[in-house]
N, CA, C, O and CB atoms as a CASP TS submission, in Angstrom:
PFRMAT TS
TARGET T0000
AUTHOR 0000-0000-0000
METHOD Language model
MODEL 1
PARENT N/A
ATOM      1  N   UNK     1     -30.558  -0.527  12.919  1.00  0.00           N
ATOM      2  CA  UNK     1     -29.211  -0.159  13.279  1.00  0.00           C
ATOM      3  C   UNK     1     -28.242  -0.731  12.235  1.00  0.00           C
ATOM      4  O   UNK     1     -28.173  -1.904  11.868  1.00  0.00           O
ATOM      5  CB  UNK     1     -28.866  -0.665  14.705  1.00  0.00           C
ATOM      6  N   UNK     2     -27.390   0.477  11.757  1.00  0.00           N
ATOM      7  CA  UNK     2     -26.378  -0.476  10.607  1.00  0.00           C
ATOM      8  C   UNK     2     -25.143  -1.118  11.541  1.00  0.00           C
ATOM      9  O   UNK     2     -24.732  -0.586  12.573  1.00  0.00           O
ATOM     10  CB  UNK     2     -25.521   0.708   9.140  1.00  0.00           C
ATOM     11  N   UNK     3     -24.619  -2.411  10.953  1.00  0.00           N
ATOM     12  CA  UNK     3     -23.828  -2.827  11.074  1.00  0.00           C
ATOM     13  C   UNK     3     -22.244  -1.811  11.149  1.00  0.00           C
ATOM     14  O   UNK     3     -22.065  -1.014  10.228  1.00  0.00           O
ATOM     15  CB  UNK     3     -24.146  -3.691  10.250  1.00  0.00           C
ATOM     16  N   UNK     4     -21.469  -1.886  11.964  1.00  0.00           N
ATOM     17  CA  UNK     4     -20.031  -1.385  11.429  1.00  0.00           C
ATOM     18  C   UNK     4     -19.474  -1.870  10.606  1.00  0.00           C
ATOM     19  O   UNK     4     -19.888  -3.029  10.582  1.00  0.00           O
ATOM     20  CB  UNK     4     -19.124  -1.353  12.138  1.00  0.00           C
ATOM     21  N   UNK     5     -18.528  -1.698   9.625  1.00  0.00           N
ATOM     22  CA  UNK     5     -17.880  -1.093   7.913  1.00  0.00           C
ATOM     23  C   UNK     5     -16.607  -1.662   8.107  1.00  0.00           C
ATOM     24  O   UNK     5     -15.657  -0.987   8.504  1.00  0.00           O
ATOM     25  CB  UNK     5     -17.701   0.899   7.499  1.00  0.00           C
ATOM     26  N   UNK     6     -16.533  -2.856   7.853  1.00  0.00           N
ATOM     27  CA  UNK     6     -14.978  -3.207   7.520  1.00  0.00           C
ATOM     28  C   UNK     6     -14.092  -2.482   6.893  1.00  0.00           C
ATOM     29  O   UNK     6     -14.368  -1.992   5.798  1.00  0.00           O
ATOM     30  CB  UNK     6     -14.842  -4.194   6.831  1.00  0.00           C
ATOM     31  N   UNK     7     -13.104  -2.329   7.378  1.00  0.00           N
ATOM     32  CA  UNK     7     -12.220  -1.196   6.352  1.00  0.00           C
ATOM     33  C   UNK     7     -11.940  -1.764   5.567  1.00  0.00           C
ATOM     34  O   UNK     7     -12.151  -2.977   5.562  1.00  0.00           O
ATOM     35  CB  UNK     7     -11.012  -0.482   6.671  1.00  0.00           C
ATOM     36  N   UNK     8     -11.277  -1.063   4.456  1.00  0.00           N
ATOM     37  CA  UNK     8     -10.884  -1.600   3.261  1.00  0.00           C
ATOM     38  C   UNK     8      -9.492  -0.732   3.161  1.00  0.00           C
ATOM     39  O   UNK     8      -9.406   0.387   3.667  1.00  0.00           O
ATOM     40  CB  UNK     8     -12.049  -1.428   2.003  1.00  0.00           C
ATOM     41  N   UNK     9      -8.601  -1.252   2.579  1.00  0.00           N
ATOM     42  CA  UNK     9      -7.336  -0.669   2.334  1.00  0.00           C
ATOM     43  C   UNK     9      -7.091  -0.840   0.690  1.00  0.00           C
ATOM     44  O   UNK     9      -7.483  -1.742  -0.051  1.00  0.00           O
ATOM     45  CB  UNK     9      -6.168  -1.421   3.293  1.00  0.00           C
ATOM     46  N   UNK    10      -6.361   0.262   0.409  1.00  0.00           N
ATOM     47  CA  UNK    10      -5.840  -0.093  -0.835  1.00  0.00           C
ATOM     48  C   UNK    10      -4.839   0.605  -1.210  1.00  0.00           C
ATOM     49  O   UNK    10      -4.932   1.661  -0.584  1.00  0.00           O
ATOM     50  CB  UNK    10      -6.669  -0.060  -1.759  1.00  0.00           C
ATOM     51  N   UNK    11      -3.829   0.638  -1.942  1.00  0.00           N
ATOM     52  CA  UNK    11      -3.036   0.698  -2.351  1.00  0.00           C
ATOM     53  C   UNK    11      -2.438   0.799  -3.574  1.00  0.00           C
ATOM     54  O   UNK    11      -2.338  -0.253  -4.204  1.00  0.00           O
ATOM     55  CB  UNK    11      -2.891   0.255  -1.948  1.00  0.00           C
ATOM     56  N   UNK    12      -1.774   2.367  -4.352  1.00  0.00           N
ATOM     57  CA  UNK    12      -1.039   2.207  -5.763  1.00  0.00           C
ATOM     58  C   UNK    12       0.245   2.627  -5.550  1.00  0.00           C
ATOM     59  O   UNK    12       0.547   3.605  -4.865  1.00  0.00           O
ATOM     60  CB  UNK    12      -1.642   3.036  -6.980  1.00  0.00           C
ATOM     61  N   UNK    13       0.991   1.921  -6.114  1.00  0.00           N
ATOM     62  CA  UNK    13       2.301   2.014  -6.352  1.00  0.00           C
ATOM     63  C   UNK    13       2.584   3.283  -7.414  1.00  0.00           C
ATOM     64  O   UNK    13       3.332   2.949  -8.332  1.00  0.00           O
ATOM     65  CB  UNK    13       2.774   0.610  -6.868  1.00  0.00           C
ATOM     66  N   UNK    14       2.244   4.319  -7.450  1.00  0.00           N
ATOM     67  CA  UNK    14       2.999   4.828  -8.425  1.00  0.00           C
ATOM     68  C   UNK    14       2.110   4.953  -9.564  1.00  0.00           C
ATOM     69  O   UNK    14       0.987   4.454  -9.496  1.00  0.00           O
ATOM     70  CB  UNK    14       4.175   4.044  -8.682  1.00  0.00           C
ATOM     71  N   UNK    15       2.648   5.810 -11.017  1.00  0.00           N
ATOM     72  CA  UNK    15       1.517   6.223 -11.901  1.00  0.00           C
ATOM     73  C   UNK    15       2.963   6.262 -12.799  1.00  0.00           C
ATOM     74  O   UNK    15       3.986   6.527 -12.169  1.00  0.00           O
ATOM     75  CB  UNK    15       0.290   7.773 -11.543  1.00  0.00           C
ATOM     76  N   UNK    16       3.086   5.943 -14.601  1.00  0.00           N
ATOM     77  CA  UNK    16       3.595   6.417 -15.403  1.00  0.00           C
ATOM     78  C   UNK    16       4.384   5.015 -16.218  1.00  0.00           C
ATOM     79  O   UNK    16       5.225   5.178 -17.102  1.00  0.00           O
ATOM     80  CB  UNK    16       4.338   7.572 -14.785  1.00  0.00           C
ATOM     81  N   UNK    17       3.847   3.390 -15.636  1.00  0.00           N
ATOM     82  CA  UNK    17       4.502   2.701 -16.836  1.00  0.00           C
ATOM     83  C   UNK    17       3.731   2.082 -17.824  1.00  0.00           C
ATOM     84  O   UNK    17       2.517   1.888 -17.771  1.00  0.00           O
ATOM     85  CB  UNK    17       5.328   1.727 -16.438  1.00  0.00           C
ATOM     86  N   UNK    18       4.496   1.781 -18.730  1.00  0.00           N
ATOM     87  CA  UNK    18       3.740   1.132 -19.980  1.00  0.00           C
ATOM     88  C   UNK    18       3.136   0.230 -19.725  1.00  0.00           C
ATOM     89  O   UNK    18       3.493  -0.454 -18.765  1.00  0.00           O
ATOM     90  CB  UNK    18       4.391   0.698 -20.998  1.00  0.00           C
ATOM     91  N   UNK    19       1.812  -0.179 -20.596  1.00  0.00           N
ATOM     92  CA  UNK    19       0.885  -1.378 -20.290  1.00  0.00           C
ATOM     93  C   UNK    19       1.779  -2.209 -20.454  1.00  0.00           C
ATOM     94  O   UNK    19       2.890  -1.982 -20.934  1.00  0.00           O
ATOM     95  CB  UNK    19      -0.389  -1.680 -21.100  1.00  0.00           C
ATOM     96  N   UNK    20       1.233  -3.550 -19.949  1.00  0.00           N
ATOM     97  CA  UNK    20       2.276  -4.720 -20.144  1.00  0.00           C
ATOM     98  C   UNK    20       2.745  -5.175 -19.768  1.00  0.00           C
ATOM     99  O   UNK    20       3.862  -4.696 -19.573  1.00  0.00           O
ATOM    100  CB  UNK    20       2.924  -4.856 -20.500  1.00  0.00           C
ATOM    101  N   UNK    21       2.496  -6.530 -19.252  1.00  0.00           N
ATOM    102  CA  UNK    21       3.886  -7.283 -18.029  1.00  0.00           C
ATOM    103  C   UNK    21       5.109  -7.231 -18.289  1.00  0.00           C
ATOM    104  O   UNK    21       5.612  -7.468 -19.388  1.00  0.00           O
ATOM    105  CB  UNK    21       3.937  -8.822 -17.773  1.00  0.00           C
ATOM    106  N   UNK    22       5.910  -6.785 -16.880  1.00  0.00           N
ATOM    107  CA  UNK    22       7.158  -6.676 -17.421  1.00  0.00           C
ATOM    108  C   UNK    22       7.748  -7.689 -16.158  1.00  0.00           C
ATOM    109  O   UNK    22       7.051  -8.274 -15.329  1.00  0.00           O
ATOM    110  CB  UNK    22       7.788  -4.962 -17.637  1.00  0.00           C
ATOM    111  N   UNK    23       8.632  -7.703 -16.223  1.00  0.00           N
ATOM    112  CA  UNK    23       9.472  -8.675 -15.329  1.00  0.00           C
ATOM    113  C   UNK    23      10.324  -8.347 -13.353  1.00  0.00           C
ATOM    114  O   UNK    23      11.119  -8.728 -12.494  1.00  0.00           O
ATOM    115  CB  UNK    23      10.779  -8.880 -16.532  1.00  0.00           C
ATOM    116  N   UNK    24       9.439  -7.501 -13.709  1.00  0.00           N
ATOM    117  CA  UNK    24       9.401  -6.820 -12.392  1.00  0.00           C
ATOM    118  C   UNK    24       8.492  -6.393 -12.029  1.00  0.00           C
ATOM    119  O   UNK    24       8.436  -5.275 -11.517  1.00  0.00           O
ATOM    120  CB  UNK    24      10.053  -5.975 -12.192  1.00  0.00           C
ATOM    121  N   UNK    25       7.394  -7.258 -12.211  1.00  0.00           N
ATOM    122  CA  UNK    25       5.819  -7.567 -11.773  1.00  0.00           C
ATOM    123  C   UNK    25       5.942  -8.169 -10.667  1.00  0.00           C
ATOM    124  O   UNK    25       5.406  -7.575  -9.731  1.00  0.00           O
ATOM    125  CB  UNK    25       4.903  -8.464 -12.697  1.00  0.00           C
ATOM    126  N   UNK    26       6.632  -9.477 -10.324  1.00  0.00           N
ATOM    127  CA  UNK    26       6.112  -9.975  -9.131  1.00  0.00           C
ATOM    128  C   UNK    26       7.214  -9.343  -7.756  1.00  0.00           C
ATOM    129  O   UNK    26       7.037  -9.757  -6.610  1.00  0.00           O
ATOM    130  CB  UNK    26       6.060 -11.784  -9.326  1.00  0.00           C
ATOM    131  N   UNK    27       8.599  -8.060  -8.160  1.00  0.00           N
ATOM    132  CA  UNK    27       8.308  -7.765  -6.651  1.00  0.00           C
ATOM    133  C   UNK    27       8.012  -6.467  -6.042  1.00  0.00           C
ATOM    134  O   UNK    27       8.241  -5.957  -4.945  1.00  0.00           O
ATOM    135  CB  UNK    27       9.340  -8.142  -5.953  1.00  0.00           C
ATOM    136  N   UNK    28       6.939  -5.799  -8.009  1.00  0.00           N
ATOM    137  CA  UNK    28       6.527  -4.622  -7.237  1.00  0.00           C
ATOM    138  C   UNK    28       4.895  -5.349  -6.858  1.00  0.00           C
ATOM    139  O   UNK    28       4.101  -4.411  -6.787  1.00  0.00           O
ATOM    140  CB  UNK    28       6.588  -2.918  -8.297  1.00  0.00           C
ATOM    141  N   UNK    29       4.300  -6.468  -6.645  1.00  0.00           N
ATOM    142  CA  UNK    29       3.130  -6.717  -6.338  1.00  0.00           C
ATOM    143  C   UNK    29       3.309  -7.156  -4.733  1.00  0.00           C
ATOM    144  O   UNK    29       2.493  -7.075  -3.815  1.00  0.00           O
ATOM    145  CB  UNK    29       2.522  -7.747  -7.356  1.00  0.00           C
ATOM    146  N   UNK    30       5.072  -7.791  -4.745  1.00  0.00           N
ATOM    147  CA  UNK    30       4.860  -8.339  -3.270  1.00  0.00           C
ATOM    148  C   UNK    30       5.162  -6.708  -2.238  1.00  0.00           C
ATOM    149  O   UNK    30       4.845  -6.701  -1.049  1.00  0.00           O
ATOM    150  CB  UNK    30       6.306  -9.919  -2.885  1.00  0.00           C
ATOM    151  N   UNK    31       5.741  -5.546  -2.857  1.00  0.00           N
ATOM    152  CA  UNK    31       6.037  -4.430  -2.141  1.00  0.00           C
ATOM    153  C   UNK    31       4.461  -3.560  -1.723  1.00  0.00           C
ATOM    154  O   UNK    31       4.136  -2.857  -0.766  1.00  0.00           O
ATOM    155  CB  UNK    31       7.148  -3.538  -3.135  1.00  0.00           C
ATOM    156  N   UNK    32       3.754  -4.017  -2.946  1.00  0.00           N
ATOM    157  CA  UNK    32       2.108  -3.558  -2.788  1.00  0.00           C
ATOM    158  C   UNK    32       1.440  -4.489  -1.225  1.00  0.00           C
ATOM    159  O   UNK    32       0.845  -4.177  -0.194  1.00  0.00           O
ATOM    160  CB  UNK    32       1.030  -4.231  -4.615  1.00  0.00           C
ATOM    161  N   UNK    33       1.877  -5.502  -1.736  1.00  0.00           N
ATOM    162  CA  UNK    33       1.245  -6.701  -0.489  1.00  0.00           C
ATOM    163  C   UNK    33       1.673  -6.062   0.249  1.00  0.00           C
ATOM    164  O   UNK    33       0.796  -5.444   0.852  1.00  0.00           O
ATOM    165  CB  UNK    33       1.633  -8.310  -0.243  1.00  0.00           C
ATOM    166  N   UNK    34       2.938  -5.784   0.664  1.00  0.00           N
ATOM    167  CA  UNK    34       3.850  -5.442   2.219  1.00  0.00           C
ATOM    168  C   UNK    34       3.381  -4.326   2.452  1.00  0.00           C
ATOM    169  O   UNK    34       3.079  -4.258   3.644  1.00  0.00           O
ATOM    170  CB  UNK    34       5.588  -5.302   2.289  1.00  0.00           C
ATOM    171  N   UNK    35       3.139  -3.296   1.843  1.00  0.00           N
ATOM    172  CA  UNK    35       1.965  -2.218   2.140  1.00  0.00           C
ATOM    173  C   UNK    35       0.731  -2.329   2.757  1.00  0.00           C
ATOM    174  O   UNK    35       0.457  -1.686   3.770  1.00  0.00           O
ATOM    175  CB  UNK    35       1.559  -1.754   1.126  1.00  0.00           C
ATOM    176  N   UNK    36      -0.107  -3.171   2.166  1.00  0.00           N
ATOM    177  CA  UNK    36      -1.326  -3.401   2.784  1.00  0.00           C
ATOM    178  C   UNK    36      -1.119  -4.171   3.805  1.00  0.00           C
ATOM    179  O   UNK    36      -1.798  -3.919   4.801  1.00  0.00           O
ATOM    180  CB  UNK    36      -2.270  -3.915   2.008  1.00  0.00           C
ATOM    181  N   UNK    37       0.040  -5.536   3.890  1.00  0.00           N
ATOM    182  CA  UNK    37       0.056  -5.704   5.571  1.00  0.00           C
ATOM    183  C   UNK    37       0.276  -4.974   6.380  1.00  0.00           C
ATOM    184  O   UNK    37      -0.287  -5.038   7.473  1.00  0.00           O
ATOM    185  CB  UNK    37       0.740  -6.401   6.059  1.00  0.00           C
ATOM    186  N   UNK    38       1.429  -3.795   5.981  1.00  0.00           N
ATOM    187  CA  UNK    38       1.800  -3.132   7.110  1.00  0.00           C
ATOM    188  C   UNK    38       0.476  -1.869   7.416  1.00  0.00           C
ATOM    189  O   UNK    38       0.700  -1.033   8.292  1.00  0.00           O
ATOM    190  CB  UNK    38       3.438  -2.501   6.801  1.00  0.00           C
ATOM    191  N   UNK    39      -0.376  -1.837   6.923  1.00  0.00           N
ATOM    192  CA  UNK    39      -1.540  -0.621   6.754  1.00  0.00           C
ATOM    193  C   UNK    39      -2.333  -1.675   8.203  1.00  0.00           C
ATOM    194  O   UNK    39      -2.531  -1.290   9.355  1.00  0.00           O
ATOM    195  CB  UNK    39      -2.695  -0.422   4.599  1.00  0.00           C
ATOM    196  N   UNK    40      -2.612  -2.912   7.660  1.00  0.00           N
ATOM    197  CA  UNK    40      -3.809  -3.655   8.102  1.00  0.00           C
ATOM    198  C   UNK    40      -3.463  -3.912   9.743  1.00  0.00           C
ATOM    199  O   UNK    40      -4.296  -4.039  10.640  1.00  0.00           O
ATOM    200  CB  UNK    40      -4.031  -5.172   7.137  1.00  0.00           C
ATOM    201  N   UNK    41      -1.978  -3.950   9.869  1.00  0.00           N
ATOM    202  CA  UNK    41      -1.176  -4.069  11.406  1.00  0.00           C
ATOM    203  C   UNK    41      -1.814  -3.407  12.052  1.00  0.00           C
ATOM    204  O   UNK    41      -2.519  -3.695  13.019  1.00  0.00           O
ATOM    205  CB  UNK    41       0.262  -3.621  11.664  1.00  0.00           C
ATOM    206  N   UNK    42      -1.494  -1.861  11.258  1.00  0.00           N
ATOM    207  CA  UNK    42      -1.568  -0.578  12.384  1.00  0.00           C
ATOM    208  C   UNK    42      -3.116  -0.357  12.845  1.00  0.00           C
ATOM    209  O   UNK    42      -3.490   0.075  13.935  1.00  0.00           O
ATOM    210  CB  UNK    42      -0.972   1.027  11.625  1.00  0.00           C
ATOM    211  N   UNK    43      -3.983  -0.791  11.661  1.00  0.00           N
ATOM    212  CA  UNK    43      -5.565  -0.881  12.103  1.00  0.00           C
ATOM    213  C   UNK    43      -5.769  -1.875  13.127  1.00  0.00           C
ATOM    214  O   UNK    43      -6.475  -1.669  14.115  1.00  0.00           O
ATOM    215  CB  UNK    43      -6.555  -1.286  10.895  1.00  0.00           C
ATOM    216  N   UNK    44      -5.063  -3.117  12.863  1.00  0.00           N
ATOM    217  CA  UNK    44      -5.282  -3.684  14.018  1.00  0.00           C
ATOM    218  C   UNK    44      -4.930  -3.477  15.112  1.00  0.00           C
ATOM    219  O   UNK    44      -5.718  -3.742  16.019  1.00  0.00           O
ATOM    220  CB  UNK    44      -5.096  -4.494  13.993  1.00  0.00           C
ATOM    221  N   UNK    45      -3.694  -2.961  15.406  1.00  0.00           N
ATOM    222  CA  UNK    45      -3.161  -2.675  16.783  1.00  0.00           C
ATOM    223  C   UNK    45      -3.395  -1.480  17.263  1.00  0.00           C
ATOM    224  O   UNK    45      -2.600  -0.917  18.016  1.00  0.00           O
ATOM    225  CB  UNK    45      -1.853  -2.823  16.896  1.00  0.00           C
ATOM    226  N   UNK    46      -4.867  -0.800  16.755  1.00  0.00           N
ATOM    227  CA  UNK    46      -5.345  -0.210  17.247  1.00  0.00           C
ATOM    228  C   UNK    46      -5.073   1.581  16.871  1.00  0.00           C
ATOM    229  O   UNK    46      -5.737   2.463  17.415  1.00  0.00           O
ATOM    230  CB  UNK    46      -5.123  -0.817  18.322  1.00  0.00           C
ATOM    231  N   UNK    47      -4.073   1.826  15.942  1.00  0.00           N
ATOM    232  CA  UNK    47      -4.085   2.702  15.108  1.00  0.00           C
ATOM    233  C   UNK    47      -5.088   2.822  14.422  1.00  0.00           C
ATOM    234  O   UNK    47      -5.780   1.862  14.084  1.00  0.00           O
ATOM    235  CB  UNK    47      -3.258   2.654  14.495  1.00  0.00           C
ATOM    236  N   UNK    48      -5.390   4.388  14.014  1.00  0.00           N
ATOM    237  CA  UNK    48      -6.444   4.544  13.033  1.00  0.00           C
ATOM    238  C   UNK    48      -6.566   4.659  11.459  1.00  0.00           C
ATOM    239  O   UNK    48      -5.786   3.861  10.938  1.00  0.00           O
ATOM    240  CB  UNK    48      -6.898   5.468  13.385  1.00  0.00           C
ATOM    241  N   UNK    49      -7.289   5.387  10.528  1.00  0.00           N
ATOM    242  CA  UNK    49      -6.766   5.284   9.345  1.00  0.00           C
ATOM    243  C   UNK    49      -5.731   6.487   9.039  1.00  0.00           C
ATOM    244  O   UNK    49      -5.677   6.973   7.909  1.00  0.00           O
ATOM    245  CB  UNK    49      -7.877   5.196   8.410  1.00  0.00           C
ATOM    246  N   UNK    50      -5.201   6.784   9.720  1.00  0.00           N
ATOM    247  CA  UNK    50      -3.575   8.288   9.230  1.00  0.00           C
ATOM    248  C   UNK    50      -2.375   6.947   9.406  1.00  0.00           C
ATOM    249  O   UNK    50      -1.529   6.523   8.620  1.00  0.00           O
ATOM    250  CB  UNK    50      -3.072  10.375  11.179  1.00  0.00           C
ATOM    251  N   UNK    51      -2.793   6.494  10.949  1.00  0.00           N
ATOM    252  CA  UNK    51      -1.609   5.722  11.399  1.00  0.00           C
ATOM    253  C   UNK    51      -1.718   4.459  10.238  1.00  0.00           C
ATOM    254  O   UNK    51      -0.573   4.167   9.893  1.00  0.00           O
ATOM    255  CB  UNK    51      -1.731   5.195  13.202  1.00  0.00           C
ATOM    256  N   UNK    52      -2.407   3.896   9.763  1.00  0.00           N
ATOM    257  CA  UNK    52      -1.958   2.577   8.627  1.00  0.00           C
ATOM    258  C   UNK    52      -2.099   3.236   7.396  1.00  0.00           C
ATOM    259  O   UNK    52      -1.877   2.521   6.419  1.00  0.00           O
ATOM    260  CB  UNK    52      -3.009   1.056   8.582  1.00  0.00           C
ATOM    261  N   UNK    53      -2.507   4.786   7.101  1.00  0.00           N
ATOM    262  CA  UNK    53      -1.827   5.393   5.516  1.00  0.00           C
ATOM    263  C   UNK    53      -0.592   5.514   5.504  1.00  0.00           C
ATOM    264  O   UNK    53       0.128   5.347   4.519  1.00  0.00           O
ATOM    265  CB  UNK    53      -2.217   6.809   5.011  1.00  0.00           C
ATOM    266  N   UNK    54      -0.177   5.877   6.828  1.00  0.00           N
ATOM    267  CA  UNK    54       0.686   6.371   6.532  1.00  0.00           C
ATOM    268  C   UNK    54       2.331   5.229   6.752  1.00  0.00           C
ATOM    269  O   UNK    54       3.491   5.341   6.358  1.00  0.00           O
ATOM    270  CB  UNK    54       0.421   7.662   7.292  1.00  0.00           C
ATOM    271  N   UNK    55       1.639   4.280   7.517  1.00  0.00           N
ATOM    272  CA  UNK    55       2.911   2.649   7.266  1.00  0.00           C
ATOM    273  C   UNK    55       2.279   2.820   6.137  1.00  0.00           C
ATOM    274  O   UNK    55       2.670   3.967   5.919  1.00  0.00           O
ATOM    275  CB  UNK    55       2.878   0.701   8.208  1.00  0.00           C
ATOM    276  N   UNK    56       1.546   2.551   5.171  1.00  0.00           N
ATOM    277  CA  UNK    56       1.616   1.909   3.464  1.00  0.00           C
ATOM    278  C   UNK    56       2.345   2.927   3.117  1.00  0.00           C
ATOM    279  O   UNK    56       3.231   2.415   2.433  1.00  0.00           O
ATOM    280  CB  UNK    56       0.119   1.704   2.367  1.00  0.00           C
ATOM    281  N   UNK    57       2.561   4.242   3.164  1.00  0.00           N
ATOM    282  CA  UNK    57       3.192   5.181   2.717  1.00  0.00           C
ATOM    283  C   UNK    57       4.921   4.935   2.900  1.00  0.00           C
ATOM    284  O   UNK    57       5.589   5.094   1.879  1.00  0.00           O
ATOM    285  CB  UNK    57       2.579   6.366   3.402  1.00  0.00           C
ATOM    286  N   UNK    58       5.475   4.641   3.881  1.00  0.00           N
ATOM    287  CA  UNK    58       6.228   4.383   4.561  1.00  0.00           C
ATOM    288  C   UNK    58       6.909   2.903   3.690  1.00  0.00           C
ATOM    289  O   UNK    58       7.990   2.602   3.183  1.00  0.00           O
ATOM    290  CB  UNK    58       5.571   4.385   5.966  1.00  0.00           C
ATOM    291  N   UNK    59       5.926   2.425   3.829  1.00  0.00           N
ATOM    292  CA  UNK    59       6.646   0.782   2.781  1.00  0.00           C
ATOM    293  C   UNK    59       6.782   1.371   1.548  1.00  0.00           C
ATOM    294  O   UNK    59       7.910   1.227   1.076  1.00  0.00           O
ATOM    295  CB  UNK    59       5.439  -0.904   2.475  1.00  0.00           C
ATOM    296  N   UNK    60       5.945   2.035   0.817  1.00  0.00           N
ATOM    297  CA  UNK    60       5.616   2.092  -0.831  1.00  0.00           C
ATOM    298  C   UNK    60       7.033   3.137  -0.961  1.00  0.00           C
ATOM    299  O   UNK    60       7.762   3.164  -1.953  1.00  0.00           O
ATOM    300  CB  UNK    60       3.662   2.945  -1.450  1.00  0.00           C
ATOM    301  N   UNK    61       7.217   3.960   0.270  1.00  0.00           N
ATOM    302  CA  UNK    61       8.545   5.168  -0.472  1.00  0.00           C
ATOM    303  C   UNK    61       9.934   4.262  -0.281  1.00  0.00           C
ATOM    304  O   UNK    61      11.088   4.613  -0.525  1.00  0.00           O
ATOM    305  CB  UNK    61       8.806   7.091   0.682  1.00  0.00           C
ATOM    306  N   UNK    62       9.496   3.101   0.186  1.00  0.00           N
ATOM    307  CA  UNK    62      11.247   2.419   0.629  1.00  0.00           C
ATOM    308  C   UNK    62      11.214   1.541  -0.613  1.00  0.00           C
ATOM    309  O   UNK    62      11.955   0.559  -0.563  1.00  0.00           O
ATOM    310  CB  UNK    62      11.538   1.247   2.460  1.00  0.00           C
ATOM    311  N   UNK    63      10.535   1.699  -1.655  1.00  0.00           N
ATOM    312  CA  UNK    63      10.941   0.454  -2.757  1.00  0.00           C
ATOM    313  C   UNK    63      11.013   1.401  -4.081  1.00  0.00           C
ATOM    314  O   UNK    63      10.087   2.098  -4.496  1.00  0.00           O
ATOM    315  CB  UNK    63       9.564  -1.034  -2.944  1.00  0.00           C
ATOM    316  N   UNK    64      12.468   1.261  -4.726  1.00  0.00           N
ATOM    317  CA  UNK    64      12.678   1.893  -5.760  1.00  0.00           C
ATOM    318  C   UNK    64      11.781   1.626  -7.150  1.00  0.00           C
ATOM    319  O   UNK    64      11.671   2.365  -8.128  1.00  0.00           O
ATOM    320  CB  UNK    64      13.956   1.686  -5.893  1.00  0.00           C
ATOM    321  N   UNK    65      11.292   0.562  -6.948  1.00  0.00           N
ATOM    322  CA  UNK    65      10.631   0.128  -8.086  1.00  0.00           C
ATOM    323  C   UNK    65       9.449   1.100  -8.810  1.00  0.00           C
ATOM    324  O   UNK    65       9.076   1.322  -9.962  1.00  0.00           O
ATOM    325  CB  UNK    65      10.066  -1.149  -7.667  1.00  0.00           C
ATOM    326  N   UNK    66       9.082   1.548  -7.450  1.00  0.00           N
ATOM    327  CA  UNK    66       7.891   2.265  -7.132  1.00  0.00           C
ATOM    328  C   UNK    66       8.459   3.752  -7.389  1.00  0.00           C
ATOM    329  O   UNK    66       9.650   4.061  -7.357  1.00  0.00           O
ATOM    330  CB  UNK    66       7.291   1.941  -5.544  1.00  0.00           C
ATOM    331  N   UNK    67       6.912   4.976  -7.762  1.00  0.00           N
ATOM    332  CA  UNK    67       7.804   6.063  -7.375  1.00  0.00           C
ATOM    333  C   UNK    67       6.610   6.893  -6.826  1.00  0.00           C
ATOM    334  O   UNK    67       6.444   8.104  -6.972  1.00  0.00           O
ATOM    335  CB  UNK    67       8.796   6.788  -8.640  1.00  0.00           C
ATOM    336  N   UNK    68       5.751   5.953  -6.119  1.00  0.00           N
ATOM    337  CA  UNK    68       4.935   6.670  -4.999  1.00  0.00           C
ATOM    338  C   UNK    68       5.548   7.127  -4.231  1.00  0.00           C
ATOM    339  O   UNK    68       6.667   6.668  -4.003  1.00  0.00           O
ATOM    340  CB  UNK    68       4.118   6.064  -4.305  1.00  0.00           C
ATOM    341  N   UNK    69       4.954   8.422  -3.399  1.00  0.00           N
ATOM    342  CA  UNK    69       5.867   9.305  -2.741  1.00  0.00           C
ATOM    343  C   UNK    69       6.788  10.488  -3.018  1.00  0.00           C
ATOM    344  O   UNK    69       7.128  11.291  -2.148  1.00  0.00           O
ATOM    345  CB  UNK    69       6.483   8.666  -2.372  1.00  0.00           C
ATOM    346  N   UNK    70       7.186  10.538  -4.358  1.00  0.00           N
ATOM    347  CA  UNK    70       8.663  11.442  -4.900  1.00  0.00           C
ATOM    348  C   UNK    70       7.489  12.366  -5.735  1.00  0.00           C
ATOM    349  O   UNK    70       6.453  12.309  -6.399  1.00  0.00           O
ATOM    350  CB  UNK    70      10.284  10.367  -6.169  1.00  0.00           C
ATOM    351  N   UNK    71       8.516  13.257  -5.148  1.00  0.00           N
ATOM    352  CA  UNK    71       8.054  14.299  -6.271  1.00  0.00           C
ATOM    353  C   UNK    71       7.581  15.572  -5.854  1.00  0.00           C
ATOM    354  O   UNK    71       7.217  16.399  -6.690  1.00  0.00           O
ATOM    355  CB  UNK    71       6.959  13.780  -7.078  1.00  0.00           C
TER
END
């Protein structure tokens, strides 16, 4: 009998900047974090995987930094 499959979440912000740290690294990483908490909530509280795509979706379109979502 297999074991059940921890989910895994993940998360991209967006597609189109130059390699290279830039200085608005650490609060598009904490807007990535706030994504995957708010994903990992909804799994926990018993939502499935639409209901926590779609909170990461939900965090990732509220941060300008980002331009996941547009388009």
């Amino acid at each position: 009998m297999r074991a059940a499959a921890e989910p895994v979440i993940l998360v991209h912000g967006g597609a189109g900047r130059a390699f290279g740290r830039r200085k608005d690294d650490p609060p598009r990483r904490e807007a990535l974090r706030e994504a995957l908490l708010a994903a990992s909530s909804a799994l926990s509280s018993g939502g499935g995987p639409i209901a926590a795509a779609a909170r990461a979706v939900e965090v990732l379109e509220d941060v300008p930094l980002l331009n996941a979502g547009r388009g």
